[in-house]
Backbone bond lengths (Angstrom), bond angles and torsions (degrees), N, CA, C in turn:
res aa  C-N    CA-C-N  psi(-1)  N-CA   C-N-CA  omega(-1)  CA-C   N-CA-C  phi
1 X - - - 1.455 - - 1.531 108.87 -
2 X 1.103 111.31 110.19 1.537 109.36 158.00 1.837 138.92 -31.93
3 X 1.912 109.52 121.97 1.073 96.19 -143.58 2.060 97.32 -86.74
4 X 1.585 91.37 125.28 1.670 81.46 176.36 1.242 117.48 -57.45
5 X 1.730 113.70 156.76 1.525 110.74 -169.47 1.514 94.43 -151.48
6 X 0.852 139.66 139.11 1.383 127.85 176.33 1.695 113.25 -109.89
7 X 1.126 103.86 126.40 1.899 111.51 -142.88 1.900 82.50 -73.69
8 X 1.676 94.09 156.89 1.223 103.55 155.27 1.495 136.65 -43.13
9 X 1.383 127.72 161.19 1.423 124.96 -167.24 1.562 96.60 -74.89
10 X 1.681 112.84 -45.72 1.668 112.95 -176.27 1.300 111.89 -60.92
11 X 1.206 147.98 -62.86 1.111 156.45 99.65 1.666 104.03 66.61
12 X 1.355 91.76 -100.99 1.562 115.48 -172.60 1.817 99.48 -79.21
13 X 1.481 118.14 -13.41 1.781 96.00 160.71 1.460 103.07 -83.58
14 X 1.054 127.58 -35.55 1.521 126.76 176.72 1.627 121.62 -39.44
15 X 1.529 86.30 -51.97 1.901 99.83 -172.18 1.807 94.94 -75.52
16 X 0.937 121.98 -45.83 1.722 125.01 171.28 1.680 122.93 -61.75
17 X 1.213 99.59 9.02 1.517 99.87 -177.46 1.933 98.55 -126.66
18 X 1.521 87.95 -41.35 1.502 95.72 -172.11 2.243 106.50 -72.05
19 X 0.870 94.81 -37.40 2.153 100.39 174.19 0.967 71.79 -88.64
20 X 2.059 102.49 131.62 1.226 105.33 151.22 1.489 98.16 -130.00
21 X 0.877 110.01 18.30 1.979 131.15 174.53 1.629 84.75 -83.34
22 X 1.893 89.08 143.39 1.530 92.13 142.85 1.268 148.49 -87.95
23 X 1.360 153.96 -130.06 1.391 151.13 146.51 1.663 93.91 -70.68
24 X 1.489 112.24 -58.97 1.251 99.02 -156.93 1.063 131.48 -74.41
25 X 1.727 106.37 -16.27 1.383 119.96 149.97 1.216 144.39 -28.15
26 X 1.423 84.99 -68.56 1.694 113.76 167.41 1.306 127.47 -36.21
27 X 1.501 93.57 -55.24 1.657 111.34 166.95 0.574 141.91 -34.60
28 X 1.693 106.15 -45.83 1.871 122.11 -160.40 1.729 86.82 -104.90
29 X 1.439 133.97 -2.74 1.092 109.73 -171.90 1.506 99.68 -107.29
30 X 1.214 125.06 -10.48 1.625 134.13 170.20 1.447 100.86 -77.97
31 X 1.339 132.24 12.05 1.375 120.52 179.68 1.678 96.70 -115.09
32 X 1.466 126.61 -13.75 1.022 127.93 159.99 1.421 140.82 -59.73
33 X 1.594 108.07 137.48 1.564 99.91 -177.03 1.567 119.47 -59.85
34 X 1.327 105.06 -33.82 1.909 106.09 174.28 1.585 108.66 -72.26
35 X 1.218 141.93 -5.66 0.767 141.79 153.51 1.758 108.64 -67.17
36 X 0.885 103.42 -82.70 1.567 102.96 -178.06 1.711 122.26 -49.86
37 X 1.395 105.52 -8.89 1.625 122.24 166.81 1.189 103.95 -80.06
38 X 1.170 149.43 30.58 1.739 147.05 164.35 1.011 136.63 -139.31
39 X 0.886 137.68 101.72 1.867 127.95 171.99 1.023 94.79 142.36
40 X 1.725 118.72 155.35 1.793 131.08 158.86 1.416 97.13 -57.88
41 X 0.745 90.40 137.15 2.082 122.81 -179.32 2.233 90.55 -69.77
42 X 1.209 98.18 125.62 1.582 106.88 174.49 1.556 101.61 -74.34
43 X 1.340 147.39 -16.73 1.087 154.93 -167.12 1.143 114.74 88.86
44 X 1.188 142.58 8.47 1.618 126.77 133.00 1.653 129.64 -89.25
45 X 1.190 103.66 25.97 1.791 119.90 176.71 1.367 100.14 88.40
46 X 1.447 144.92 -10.20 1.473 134.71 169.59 1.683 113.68 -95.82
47 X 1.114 121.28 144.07 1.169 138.27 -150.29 1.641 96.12 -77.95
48 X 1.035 107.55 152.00 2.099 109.93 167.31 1.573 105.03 -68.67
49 X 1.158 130.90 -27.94 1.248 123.87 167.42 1.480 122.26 -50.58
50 X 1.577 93.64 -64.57 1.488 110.16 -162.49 2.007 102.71 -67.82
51 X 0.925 113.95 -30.84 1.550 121.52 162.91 2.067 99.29 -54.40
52 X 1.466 95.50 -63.59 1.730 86.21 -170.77 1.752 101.79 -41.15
53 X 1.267 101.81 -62.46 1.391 110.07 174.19 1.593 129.93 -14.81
54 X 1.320 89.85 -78.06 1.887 93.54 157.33 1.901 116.83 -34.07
55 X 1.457 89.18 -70.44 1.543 96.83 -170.35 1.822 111.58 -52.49
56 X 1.337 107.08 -26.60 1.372 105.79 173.92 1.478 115.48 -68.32
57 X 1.167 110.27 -30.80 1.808 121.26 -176.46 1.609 102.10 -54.38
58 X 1.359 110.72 -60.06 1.372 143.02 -163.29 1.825 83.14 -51.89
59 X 1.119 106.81 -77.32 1.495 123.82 -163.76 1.648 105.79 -60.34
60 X 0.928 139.59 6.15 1.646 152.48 153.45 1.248 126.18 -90.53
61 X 1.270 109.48 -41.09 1.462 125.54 146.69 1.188 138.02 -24.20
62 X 1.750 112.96 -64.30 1.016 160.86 -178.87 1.776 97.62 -53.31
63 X 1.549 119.49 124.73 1.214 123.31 126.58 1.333 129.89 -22.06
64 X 1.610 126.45 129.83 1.525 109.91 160.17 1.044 119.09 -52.50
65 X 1.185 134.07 -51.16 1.356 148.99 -168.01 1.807 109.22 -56.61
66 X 0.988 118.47 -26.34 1.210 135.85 -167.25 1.754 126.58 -107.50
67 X 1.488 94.98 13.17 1.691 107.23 -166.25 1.484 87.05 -108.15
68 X 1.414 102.38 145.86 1.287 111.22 -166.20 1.702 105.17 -114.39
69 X 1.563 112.30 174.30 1.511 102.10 170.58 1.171 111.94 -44.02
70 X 1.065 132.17 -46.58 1.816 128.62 -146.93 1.668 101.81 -64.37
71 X 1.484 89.18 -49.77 1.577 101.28 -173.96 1.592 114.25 -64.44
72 X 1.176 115.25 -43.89 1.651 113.93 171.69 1.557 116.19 -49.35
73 X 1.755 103.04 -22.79 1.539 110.37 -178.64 1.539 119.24 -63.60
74 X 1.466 95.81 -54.29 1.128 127.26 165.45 1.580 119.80 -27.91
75 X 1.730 97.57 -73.63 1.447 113.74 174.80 1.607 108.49 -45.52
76 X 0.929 114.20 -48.46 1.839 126.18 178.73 1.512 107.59 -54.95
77 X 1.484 126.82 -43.75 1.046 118.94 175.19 1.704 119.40 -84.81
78 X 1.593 105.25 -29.81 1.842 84.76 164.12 1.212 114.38 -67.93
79 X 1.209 144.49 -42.91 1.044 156.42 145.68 2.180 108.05 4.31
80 X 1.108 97.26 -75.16 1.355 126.15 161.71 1.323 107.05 -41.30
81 X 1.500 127.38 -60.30 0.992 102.26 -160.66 1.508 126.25 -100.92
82 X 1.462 94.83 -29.82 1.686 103.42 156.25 1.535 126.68 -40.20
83 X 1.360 112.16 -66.19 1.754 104.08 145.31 1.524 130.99 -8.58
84 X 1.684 117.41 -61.04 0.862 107.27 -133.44 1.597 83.06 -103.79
85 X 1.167 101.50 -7.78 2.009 123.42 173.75 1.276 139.77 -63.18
86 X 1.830 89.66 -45.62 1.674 102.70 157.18 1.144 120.22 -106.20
87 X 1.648 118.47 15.43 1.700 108.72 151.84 1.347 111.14 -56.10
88 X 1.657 126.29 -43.94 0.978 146.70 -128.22 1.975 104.61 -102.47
89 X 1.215 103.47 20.72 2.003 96.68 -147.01 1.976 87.97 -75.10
90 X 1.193 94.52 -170.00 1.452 105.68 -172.12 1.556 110.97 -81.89
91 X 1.141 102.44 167.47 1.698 100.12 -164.28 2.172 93.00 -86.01
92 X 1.599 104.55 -28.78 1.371 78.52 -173.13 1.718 102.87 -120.10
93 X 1.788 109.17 116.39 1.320 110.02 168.95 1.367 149.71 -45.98
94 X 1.520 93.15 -0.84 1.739 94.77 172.00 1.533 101.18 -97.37
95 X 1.183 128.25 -10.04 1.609 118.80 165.88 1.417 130.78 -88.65
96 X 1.333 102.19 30.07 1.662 109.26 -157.90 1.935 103.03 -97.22
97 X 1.215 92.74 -13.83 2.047 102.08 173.62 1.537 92.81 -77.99
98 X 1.020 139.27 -51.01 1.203 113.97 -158.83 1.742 111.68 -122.45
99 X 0.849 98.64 25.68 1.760 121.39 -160.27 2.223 83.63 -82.72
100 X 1.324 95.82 147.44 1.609 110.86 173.37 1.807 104.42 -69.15
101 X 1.356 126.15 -39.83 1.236 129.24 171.14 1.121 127.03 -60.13
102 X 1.264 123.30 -41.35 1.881 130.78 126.30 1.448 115.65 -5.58
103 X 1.330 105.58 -74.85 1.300 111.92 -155.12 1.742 116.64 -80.30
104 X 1.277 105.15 -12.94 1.198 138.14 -165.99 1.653 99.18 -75.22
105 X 1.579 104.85 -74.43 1.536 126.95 -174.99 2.081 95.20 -55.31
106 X 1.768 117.27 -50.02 1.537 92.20 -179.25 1.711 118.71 -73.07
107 X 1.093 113.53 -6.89 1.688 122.78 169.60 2.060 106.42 -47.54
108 X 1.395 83.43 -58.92 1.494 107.24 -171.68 2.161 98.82 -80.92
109 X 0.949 108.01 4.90 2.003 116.96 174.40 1.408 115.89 74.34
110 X 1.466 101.98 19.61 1.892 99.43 162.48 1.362 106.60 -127.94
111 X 1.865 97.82 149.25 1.468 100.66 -177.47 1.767 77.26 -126.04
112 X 1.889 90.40 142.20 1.088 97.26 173.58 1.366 123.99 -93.73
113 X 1.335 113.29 12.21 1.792 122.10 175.58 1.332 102.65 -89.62
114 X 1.241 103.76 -18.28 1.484 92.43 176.07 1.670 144.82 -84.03
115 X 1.860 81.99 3.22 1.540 114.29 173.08 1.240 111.82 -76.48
116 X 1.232 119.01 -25.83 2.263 136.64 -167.95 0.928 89.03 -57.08
């Protein structure tokens, strides 16, 4: 059984600032083909995103009280990577709706239109 841990305050404001999708969001956008058009393939044909994705659902779900190490790991790495995602955005802002870096960052539970 997974050992509950209750993640740091930075941590879990990080992962709460960085998703700004909801679960159910998330959901309906992992059922999409542009969703599934992005990311290095984890080696069973679904993307490392769209996996974070899942695991992010799971982890929204979740009680604070009830998030375990793994998941605080987790949180640390969207955290990580969203950061390191919208350093990276496209040089021209009117392509950012349909842009792969878009689709990339809501895989991982941020939409960046939702920053406008």
């Amino acid at each position: 059984m997974p050992t509950k841990s209750t993640p740091s305050a930075e941590v879990y404001a990080e992962f709460k600032r960085d998703v700004n999708m909801t679960a159910a969001e998330i959901e309906k956008w992992l059922k999409t083909e542009e969703s599934q058009s992005v990311g290095q393939d984890s080696g069973d044909g679904t993307s490392i995103g769209h996996h974070s994705g899942e695991r992010i659902v799971e982890i929204l779900r979740k009680k604070k009280a009830d998030l375990t190490e793994a998941d605080e790991q987790h949180m640390h790495k969207v955290h990580s990577y969203v950061s390191r995602h919208l350093a990276q955005g496209p040089q021209n802002q009117n392509e950012v709706e349909t842009s792969r870096w878009r689709y990339s960052l809501m895989n991982w539970g941020h939409d960046p239109l939702k920053d406008r």
